[in-house]
N, C-alpha and C positions, 0 to 999 in steps of 0.2 A: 502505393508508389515505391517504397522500399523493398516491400516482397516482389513486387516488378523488374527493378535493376536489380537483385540478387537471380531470377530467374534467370534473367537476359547476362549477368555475369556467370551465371554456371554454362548456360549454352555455350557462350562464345570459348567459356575456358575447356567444356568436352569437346569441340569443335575440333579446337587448335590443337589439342593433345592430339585426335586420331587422326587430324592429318600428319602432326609431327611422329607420332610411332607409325604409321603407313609408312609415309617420304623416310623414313630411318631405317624401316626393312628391307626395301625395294633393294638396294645393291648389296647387300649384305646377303639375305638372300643369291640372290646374281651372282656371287664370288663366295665360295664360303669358303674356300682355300686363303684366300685373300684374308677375308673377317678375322681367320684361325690365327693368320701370322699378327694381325693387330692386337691381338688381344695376348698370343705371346709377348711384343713388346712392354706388355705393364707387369710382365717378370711378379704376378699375385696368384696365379695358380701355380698346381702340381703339373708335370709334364703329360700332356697328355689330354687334361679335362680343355683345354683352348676349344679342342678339335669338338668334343660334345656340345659343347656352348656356342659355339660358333652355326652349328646348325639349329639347334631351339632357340637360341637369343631371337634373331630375327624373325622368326615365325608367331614365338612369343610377343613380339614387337605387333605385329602385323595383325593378329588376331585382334590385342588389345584394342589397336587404333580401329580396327572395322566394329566391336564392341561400342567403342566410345563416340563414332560415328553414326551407327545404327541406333545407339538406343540400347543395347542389349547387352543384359549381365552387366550394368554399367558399376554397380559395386565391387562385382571382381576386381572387373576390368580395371576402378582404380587403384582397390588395392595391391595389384601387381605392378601397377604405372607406378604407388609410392614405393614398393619397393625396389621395384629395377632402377628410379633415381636417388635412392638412398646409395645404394650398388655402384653407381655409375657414380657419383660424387665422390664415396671413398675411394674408390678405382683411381679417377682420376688426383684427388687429392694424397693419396699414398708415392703415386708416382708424380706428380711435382714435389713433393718431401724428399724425394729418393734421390733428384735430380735427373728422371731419366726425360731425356727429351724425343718425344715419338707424337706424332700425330695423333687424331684423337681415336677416329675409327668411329667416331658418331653417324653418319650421313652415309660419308663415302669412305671405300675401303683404300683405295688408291694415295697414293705417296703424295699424293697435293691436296689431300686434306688439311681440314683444319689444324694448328698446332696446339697442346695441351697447353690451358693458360688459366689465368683467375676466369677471364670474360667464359670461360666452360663451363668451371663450376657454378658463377652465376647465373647463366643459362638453362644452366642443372634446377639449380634452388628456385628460377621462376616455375622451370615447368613441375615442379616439389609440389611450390603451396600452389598452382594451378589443381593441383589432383586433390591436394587437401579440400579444393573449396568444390569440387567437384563432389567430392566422397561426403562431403557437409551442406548437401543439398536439401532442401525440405520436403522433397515428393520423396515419400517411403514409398515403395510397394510392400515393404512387409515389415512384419513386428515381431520383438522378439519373446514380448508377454502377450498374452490376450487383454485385450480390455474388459475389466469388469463393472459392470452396471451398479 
């Protein structure tokens, strides 16, 4: 019964994550010029790298989520899901420290997104340990000793 609802809790938590990194790339993707200037706003890179990251973020995003959807490479797949929300926590948490007040550029890249607040970072940290319990799943496919008899 417990190995049961852990099974049934990793589904539903790779589930949610691929649809939330999908629905997170779709307009970032769609605007990358857009993406570039939000991600200027957190005034945390060198001038210039916005524009790089602005076009593999989202793609990055979109892979993962079809990854975590399909079943496939799903250990990668989380482990770049824990990193790009370690990423996106600091991001965000550097710039509430700073005081800068700018939209999140999560979702949507447009001026009536979300505003940068605690309720993000929180957001952030469920989808964190969603990936940790994802990545702490019990179906190996693979080993990194051999078993010996």
């Amino acid at each position: 019964m417990k190995n049961n609802f852990k099974n049934i809790l990793v589904m539903i938590c790779r589930i949610c994550l691929g649809f939330m990194f999908v629905y997170a790339s779709l307009d970032k993707i769609a605007h990358p010029e857009e993406f570039a200037k939000q991600i200027g706003y957190y005034k945390a890179l060198p001038f210039g790298l916005e524009n790089v990251l602005a076009i593999v973020l989202p793609w990055t995003e979109l892979i993962v989520g079809i990854c975590l959807l399909a079943g496939l490479l799903v250990d990668g797949a989380t482990l770049l899901s824990i990193i790009m929300m370690l990423v996106f926590i600091l991001a965000i948490s550097q710039a509430m420290l700073r005081g800068i007040d700018i939209t999140c550029g999560c979702f949507k890249v447009s001026a009536d997104s979300d505003k940068l607040g605690l309720d993000t970072i929180i957001r952030d940290i469920v989808f964190l340990v969603m990936s940790f319990i994802v990545l702490n799943r019990q179906e190996r496919k693979f080993e990194f000793l051999p078993k010996s008899d």
